[in-house]
PDB file of N, CA, C, O and CB in Angstrom:
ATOM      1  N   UNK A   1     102.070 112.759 111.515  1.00  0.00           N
ATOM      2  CA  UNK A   1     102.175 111.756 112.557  1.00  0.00           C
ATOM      3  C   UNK A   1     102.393 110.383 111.923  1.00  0.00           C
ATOM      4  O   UNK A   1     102.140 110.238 110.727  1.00  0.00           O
ATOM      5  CB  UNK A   1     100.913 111.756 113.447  1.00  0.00           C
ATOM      6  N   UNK A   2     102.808 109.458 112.597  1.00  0.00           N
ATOM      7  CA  UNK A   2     103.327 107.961 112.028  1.00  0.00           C
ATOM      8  C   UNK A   2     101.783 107.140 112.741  1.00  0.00           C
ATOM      9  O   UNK A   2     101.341 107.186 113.889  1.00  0.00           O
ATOM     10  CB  UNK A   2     105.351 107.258 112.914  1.00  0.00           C
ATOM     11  N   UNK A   3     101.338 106.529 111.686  1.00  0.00           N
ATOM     12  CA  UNK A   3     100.594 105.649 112.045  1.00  0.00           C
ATOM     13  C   UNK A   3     101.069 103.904 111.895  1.00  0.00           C
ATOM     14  O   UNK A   3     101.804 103.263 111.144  1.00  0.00           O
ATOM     15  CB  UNK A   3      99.472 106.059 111.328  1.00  0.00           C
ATOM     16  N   UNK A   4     100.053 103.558 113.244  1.00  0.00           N
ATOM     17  CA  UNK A   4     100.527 102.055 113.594  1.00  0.00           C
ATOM     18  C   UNK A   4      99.258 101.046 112.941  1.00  0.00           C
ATOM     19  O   UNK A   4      98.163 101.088 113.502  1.00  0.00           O
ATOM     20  CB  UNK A   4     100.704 101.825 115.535  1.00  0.00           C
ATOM     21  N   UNK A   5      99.406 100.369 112.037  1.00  0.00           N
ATOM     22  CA  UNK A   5      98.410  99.628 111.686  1.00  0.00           C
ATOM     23  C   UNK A   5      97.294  98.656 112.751  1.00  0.00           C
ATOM     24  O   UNK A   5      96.098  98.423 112.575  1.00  0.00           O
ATOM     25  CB  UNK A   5      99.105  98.887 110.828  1.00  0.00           C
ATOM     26  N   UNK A   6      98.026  98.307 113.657  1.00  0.00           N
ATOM     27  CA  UNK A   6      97.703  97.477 114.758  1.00  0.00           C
ATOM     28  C   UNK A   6      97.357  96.180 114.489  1.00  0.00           C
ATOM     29  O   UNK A   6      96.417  95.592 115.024  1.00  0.00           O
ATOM     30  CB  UNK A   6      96.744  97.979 115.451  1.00  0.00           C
ATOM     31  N   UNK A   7      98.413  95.532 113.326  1.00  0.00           N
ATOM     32  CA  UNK A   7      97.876  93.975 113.298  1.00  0.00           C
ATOM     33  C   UNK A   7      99.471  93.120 114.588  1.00  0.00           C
ATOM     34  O   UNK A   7      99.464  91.910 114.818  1.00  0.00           O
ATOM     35  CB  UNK A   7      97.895  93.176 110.870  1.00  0.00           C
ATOM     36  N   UNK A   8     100.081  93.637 114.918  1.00  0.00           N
ATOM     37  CA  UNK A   8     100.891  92.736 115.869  1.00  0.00           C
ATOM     38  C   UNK A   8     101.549  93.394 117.446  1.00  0.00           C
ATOM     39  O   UNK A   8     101.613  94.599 117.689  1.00  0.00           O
ATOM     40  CB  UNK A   8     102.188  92.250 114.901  1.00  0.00           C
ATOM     41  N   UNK A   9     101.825  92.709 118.034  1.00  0.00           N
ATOM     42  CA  UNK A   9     102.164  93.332 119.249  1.00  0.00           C
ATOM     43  C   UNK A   9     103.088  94.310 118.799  1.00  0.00           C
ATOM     44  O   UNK A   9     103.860  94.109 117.862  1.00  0.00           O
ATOM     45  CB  UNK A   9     102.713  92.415 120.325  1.00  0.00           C
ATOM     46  N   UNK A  10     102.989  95.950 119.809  1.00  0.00           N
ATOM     47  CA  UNK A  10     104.312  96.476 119.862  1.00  0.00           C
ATOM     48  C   UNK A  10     105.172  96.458 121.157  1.00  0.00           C
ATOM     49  O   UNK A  10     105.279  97.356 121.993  1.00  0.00           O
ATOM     50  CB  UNK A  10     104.201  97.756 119.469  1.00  0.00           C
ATOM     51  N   UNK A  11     105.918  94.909 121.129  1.00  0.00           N
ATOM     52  CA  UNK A  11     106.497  94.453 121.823  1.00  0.00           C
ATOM     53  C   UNK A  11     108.146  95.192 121.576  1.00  0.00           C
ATOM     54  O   UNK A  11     108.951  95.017 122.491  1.00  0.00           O
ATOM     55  CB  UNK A  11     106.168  93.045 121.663  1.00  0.00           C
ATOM     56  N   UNK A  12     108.515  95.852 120.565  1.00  0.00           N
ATOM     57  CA  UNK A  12     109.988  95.906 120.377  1.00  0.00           C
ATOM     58  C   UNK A  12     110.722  95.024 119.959  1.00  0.00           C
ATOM     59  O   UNK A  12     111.872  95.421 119.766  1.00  0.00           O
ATOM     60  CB  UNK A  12     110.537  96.136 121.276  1.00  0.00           C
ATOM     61  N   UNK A  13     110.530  93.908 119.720  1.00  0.00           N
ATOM     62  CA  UNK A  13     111.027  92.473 119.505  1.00  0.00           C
ATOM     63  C   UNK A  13     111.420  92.039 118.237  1.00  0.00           C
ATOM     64  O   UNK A  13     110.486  92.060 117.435  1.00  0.00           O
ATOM     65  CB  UNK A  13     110.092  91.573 119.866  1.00  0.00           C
ATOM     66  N   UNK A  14     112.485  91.653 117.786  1.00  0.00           N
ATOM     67  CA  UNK A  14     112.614  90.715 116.401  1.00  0.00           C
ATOM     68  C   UNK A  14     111.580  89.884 115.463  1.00  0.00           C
ATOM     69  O   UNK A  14     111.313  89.709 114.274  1.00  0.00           O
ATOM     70  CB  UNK A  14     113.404  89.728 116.749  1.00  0.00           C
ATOM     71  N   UNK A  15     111.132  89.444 116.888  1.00  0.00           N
ATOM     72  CA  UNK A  15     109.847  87.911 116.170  1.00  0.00           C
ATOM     73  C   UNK A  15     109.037  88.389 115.402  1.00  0.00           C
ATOM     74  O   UNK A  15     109.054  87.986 114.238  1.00  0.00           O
ATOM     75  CB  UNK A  15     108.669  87.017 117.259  1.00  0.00           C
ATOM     76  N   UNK A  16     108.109  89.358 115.791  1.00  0.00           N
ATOM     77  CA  UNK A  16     106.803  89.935 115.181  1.00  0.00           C
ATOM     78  C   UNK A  16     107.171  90.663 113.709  1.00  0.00           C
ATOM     79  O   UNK A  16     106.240  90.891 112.937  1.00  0.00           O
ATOM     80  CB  UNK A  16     106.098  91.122 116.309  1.00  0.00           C
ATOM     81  N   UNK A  17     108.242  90.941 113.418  1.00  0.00           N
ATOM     82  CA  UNK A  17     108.274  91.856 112.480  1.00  0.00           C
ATOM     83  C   UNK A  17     108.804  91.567 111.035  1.00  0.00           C
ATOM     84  O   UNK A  17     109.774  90.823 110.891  1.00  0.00           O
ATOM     85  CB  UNK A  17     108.933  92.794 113.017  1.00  0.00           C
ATOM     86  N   UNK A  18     108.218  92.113 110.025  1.00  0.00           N
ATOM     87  CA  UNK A  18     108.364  91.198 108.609  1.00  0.00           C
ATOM     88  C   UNK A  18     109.722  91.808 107.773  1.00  0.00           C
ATOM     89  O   UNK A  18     110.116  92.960 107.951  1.00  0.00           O
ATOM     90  CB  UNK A  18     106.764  91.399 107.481  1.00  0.00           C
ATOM     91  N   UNK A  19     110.281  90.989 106.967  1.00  0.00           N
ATOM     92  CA  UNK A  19     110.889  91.768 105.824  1.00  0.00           C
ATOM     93  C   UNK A  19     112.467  92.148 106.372  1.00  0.00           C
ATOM     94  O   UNK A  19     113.415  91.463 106.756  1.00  0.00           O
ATOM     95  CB  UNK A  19     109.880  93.249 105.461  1.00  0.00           C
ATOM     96  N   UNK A  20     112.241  93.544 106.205  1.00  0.00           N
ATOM     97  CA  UNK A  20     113.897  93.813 105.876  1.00  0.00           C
ATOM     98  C   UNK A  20     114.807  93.561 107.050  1.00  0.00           C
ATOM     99  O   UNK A  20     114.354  92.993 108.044  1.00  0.00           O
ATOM    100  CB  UNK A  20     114.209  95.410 105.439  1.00  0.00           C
ATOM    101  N   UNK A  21     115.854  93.886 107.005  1.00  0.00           N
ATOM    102  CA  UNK A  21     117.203  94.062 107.469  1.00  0.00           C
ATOM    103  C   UNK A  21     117.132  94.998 108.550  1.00  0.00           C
ATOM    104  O   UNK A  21     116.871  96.200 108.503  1.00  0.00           O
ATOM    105  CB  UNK A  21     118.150  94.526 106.405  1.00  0.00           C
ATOM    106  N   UNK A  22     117.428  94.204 109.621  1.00  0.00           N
ATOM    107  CA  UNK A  22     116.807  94.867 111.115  1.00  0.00           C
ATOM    108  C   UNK A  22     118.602  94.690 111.558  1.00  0.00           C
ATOM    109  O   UNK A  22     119.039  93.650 111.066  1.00  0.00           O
ATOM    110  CB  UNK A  22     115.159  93.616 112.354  1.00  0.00           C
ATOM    111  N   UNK A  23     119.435  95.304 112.181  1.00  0.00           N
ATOM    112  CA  UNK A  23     121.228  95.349 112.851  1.00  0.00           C
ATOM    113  C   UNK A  23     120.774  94.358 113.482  1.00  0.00           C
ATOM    114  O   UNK A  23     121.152  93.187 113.460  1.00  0.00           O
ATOM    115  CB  UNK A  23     122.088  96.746 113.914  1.00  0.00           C
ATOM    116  N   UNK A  24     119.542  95.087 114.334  1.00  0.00           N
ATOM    117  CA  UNK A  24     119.612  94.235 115.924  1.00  0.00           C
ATOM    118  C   UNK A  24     119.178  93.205 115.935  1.00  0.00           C
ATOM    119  O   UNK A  24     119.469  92.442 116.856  1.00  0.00           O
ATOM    120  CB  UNK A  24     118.936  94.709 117.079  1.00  0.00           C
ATOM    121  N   UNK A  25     118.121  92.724 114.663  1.00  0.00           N
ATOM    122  CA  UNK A  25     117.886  91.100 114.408  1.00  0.00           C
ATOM    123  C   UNK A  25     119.023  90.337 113.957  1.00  0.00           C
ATOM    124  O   UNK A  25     118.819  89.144 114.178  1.00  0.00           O
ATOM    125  CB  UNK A  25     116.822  90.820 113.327  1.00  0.00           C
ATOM    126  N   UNK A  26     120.143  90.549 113.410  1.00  0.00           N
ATOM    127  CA  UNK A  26     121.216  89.724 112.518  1.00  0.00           C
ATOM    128  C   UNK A  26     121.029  89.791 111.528  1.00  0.00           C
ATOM    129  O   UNK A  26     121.976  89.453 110.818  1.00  0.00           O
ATOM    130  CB  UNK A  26     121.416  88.503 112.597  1.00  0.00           C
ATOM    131  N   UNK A  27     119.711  90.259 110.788  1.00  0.00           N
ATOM    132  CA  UNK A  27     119.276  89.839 109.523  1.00  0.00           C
ATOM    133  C   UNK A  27     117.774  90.336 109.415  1.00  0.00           C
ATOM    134  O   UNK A  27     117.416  91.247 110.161  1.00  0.00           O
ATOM    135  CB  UNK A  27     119.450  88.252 109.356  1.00  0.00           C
ATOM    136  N   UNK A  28     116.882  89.773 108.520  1.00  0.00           N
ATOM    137  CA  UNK A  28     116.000  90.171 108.004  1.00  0.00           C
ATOM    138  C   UNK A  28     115.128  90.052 109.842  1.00  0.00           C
ATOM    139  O   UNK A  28     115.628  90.212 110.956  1.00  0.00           O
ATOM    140  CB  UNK A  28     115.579  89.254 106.453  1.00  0.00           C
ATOM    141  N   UNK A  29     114.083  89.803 109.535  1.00  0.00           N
ATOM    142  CA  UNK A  29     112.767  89.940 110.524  1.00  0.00           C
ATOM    143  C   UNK A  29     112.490  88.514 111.058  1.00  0.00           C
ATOM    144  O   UNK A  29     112.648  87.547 110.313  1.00  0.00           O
ATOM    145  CB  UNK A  29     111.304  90.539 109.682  1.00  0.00           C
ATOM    146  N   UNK A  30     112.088  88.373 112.310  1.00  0.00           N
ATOM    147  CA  UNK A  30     111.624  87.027 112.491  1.00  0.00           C
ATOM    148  C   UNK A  30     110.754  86.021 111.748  1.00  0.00           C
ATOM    149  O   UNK A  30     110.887  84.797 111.753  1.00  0.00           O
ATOM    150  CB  UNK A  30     111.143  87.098 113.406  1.00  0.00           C
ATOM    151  N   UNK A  31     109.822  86.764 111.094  1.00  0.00           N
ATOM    152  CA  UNK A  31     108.974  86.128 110.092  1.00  0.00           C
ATOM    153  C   UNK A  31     107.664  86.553 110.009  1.00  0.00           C
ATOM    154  O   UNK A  31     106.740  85.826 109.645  1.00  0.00           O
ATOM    155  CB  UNK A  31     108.922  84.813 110.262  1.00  0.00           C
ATOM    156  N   UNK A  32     107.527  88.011 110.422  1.00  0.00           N
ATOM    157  CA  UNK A  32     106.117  88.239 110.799  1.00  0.00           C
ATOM    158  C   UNK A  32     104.858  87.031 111.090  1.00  0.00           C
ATOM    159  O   UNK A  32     104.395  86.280 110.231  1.00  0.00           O
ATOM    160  CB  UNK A  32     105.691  89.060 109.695  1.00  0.00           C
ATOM    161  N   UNK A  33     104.536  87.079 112.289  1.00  0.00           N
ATOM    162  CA  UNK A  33     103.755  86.417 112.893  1.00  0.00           C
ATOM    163  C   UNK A  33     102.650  87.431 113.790  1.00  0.00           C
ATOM    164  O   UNK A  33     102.528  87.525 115.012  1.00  0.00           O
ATOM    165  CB  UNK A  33     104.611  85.474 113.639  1.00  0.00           C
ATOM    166  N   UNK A  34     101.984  88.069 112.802  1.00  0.00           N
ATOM    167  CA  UNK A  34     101.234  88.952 113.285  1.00  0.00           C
ATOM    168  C   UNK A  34     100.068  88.271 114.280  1.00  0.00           C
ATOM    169  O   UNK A  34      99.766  87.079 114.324  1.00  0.00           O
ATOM    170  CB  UNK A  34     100.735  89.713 112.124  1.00  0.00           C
ATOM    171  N   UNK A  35      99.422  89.521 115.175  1.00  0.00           N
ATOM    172  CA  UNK A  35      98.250  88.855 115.782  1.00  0.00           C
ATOM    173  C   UNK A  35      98.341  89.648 117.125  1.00  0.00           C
ATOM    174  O   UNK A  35      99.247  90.370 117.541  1.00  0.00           O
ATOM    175  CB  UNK A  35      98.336  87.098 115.907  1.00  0.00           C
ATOM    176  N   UNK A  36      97.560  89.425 117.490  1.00  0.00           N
ATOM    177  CA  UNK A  36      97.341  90.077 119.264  1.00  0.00           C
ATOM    178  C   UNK A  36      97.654  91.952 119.413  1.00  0.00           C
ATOM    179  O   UNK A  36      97.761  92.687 120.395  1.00  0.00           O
ATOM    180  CB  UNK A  36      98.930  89.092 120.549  1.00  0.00           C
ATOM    181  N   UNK A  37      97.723  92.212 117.854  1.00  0.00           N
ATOM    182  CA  UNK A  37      98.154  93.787 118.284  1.00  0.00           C
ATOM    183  C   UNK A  37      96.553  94.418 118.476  1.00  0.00           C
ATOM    184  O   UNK A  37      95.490  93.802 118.402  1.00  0.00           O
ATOM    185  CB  UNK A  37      99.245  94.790 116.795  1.00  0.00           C
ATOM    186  N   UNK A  38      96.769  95.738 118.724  1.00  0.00           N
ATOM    187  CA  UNK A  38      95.432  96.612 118.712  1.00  0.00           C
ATOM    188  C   UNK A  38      93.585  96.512 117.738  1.00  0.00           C
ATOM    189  O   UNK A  38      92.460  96.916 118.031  1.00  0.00           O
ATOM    190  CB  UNK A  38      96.168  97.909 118.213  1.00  0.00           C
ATOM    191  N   UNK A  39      94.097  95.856 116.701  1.00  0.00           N
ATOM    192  CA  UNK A  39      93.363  95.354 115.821  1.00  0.00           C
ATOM    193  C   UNK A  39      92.763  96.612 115.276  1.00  0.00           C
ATOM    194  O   UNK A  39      91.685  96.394 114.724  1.00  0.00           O
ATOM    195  CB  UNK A  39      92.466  94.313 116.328  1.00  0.00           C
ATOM    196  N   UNK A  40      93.163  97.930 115.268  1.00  0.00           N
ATOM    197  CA  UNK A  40      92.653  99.069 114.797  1.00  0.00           C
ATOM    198  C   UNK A  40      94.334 100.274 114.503  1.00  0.00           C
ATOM    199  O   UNK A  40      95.516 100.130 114.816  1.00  0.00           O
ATOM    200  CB  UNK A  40      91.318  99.613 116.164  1.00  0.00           C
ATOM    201  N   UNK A  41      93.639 101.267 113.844  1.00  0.00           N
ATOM    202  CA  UNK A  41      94.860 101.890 113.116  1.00  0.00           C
ATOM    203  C   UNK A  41      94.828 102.949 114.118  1.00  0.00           C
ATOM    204  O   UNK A  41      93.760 103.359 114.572  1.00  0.00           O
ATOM    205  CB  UNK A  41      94.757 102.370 111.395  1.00  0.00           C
ATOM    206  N   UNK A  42      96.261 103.527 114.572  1.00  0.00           N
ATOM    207  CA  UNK A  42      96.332 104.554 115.819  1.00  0.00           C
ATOM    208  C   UNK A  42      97.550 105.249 115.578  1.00  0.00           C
ATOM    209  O   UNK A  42      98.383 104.781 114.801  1.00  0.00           O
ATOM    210  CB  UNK A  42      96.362 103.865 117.359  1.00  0.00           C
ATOM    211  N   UNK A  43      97.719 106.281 116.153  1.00  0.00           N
ATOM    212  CA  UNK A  43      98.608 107.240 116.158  1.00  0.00           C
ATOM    213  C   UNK A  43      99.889 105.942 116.891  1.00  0.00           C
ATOM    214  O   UNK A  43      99.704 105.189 117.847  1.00  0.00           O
ATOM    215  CB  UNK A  43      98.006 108.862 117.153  1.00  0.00           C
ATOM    216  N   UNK A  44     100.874 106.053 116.203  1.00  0.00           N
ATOM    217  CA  UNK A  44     101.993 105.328 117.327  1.00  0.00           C
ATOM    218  C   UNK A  44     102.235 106.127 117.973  1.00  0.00           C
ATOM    219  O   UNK A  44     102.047 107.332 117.802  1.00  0.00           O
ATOM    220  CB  UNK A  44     103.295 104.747 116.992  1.00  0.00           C
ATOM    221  N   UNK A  45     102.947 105.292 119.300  1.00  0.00           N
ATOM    222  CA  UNK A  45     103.292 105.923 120.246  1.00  0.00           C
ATOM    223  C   UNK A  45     105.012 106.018 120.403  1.00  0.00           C
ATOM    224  O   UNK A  45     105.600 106.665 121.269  1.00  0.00           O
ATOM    225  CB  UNK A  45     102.553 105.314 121.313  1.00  0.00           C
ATOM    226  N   UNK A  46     105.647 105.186 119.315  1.00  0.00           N
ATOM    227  CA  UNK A  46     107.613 105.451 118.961  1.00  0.00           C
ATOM    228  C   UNK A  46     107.955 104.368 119.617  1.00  0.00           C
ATOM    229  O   UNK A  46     107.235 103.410 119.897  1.00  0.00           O
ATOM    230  CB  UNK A  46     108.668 107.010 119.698  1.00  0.00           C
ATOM    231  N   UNK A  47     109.176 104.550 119.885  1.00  0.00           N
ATOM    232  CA  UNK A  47     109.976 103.633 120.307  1.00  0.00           C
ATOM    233  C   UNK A  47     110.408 103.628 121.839  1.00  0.00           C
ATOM    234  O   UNK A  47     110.741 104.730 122.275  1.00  0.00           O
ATOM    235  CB  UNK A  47     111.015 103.723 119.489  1.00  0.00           C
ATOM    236  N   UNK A  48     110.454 102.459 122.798  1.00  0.00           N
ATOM    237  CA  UNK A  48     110.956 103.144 123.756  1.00  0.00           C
ATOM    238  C   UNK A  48     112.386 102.152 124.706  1.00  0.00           C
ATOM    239  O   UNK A  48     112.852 102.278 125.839  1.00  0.00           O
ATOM    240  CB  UNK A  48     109.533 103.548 124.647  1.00  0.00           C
ATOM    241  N   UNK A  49     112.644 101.351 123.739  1.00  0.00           N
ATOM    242  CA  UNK A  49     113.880 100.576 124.017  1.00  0.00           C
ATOM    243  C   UNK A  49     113.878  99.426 125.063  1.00  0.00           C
ATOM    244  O   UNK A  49     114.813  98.973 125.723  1.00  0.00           O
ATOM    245  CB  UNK A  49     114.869 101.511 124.438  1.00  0.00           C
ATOM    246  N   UNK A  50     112.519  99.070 125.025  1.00  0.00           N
ATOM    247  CA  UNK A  50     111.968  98.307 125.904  1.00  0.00           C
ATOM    248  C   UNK A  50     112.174  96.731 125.432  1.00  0.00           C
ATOM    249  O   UNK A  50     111.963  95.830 126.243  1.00  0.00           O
ATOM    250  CB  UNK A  50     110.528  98.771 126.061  1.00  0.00           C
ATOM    251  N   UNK A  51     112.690  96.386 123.778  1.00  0.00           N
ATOM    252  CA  UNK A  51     112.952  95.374 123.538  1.00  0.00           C
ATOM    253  C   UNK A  51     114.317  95.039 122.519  1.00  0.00           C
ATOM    254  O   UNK A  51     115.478  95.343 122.792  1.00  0.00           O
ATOM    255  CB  UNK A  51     111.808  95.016 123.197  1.00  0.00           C
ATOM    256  N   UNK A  52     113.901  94.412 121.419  1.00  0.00           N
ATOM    257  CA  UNK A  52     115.441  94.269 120.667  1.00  0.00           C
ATOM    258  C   UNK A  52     116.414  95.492 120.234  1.00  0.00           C
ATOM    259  O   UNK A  52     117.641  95.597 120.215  1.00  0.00           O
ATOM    260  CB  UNK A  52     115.218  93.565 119.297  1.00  0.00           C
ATOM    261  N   UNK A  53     115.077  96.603 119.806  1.00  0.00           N
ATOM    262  CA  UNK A  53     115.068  97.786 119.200  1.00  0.00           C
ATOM    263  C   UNK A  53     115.880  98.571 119.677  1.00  0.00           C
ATOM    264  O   UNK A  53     115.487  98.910 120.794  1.00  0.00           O
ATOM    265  CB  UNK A  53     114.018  98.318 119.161  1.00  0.00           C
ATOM    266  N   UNK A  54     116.679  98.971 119.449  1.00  0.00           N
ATOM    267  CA  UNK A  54     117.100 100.533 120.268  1.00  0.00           C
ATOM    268  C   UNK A  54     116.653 101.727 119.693  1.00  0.00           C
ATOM    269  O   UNK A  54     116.632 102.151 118.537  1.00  0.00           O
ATOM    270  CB  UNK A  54     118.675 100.848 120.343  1.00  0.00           C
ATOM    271  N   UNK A  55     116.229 102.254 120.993  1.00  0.00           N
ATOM    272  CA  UNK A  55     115.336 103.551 120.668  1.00  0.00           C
ATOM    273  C   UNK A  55     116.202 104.698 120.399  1.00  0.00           C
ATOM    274  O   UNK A  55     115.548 105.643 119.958  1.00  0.00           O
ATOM    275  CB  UNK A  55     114.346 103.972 121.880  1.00  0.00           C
ATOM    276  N   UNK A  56     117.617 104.967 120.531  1.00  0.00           N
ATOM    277  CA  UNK A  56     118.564 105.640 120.073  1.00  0.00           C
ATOM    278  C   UNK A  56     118.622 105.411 118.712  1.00  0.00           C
ATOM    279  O   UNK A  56     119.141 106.288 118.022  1.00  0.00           O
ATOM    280  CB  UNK A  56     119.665 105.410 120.699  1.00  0.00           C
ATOM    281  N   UNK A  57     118.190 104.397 118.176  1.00  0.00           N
ATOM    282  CA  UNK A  57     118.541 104.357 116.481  1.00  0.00           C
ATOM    283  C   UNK A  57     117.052 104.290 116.314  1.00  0.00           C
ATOM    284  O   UNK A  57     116.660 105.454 116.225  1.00  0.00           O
ATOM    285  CB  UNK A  57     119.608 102.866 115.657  1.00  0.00           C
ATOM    286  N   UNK A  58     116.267 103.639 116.250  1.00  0.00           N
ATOM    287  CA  UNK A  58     114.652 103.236 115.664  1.00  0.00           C
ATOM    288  C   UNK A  58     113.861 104.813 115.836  1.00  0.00           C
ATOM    289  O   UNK A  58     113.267 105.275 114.861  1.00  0.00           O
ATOM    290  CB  UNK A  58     113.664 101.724 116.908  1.00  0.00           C
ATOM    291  N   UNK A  59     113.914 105.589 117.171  1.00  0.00           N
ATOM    292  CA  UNK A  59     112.932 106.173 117.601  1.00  0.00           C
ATOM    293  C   UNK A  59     112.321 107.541 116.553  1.00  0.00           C
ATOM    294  O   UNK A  59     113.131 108.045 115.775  1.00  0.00           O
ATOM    295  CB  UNK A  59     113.403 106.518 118.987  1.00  0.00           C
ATOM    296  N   UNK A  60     111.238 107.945 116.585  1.00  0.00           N
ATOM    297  CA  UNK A  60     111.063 108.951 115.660  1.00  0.00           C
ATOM    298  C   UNK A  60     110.311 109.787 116.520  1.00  0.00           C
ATOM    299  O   UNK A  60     109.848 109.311 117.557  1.00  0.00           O
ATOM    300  CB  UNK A  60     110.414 108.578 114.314  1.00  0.00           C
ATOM    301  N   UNK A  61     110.119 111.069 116.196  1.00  0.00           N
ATOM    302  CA  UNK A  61     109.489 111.838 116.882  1.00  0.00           C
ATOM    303  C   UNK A  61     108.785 112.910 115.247  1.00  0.00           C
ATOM    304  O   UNK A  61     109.334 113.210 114.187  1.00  0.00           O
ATOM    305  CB  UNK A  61     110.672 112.576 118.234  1.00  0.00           C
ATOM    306  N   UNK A  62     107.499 113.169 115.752  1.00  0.00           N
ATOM    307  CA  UNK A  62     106.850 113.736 114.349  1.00  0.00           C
ATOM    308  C   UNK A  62     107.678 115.355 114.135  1.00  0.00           C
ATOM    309  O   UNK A  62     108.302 115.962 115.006  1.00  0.00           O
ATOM    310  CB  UNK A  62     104.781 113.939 114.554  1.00  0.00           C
ATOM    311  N   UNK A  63     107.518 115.645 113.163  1.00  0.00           N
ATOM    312  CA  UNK A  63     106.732 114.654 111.904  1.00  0.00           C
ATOM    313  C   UNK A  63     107.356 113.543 111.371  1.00  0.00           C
ATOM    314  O   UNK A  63     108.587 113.523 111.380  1.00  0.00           O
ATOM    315  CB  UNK A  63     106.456 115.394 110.608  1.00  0.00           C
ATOM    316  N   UNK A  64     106.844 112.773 110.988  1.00  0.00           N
ATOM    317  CA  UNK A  64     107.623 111.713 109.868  1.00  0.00           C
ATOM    318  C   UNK A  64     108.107 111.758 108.550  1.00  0.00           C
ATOM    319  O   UNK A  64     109.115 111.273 108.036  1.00  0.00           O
ATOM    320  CB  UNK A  64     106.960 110.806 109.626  1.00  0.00           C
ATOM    321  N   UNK A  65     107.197 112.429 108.112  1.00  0.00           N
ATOM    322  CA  UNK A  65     107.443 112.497 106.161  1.00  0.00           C
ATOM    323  C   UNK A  65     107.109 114.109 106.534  1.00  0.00           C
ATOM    324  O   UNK A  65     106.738 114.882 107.418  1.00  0.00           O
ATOM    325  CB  UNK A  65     105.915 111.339 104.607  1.00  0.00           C
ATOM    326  N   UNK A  66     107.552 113.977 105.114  1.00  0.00           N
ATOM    327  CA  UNK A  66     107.084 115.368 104.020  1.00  0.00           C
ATOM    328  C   UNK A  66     106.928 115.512 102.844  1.00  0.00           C
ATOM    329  O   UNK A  66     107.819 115.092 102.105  1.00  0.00           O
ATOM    330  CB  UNK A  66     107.764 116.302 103.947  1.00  0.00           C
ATOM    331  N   UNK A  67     105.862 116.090 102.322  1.00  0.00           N
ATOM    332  CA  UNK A  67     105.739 115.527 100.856  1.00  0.00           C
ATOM    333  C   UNK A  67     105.094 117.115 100.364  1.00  0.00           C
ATOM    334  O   UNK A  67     104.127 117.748 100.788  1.00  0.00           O
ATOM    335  CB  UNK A  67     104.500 113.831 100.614  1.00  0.00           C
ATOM    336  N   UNK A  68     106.387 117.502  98.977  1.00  0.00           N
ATOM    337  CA  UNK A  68     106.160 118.500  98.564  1.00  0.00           C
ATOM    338  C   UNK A  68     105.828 118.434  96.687  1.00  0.00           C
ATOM    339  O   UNK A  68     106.538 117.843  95.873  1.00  0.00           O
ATOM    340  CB  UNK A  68     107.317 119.270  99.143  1.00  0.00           C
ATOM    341  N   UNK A  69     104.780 119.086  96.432  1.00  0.00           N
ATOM    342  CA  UNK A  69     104.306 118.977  95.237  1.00  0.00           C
ATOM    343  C   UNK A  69     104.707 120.216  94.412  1.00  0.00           C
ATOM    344  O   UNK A  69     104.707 121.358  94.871  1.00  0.00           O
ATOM    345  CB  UNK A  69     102.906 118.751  95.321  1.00  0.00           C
ATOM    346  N   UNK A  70     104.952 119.977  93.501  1.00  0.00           N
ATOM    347  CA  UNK A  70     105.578 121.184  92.650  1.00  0.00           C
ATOM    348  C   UNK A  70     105.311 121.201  90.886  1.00  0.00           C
ATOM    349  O   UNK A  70     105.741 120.247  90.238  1.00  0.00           O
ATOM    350  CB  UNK A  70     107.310 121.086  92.926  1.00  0.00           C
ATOM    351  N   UNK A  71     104.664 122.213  90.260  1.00  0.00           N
ATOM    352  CA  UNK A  71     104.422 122.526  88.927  1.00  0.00           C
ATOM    353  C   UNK A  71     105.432 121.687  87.977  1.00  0.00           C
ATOM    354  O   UNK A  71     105.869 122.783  87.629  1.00  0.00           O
ATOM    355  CB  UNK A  71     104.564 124.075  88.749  1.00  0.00           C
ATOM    356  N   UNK A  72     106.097 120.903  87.341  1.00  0.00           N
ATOM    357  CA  UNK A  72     107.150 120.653  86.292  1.00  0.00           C
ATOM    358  C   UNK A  72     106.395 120.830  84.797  1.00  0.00           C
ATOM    359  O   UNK A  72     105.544 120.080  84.319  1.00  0.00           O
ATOM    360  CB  UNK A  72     107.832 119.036  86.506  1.00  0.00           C
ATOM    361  N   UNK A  73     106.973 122.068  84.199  1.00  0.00           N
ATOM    362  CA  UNK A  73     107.022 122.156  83.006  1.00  0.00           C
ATOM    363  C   UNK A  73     107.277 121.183  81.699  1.00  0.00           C
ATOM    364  O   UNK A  73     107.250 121.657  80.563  1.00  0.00           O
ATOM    365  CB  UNK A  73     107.654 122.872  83.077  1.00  0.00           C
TER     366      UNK A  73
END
């Protein structure tokens, strides 16, 4: 499952979000301006195209990862 840290709104939005190279921002992230999210760590709930995001490209459905360990000689 994908977990949500819960330090900022999950608004869908440009503003809140830090760092990389977002299409639908133009560019990197608004500047992370965290605050007002859940304030606890939770199962996310995905994407639902409710803001900048499109949930046709962003959305995930579990699992997320996979991580396989293996013997190397």
């Amino acid at each position: 499952m994908a977990y949500d840290a819960g330090s900022e709104v999950n608004d869908e939005l440009c503003v809140p979000i830090p760092g990389p190279f977002f299409a639908e921002c133009g560019g990197s992230g608004g500047g992370a301006r965290p605050g007002g999210g859940e304030g606890f760590v939770h199962v996310h709930r995905g994407m639902h195209g409710t803001g900048d995001f499109k949930s046709s490209m962003r959305d995930w459905r579990n699992p997320v990862a996979q991580v396989r360990v293996r013997l190397v000689n």
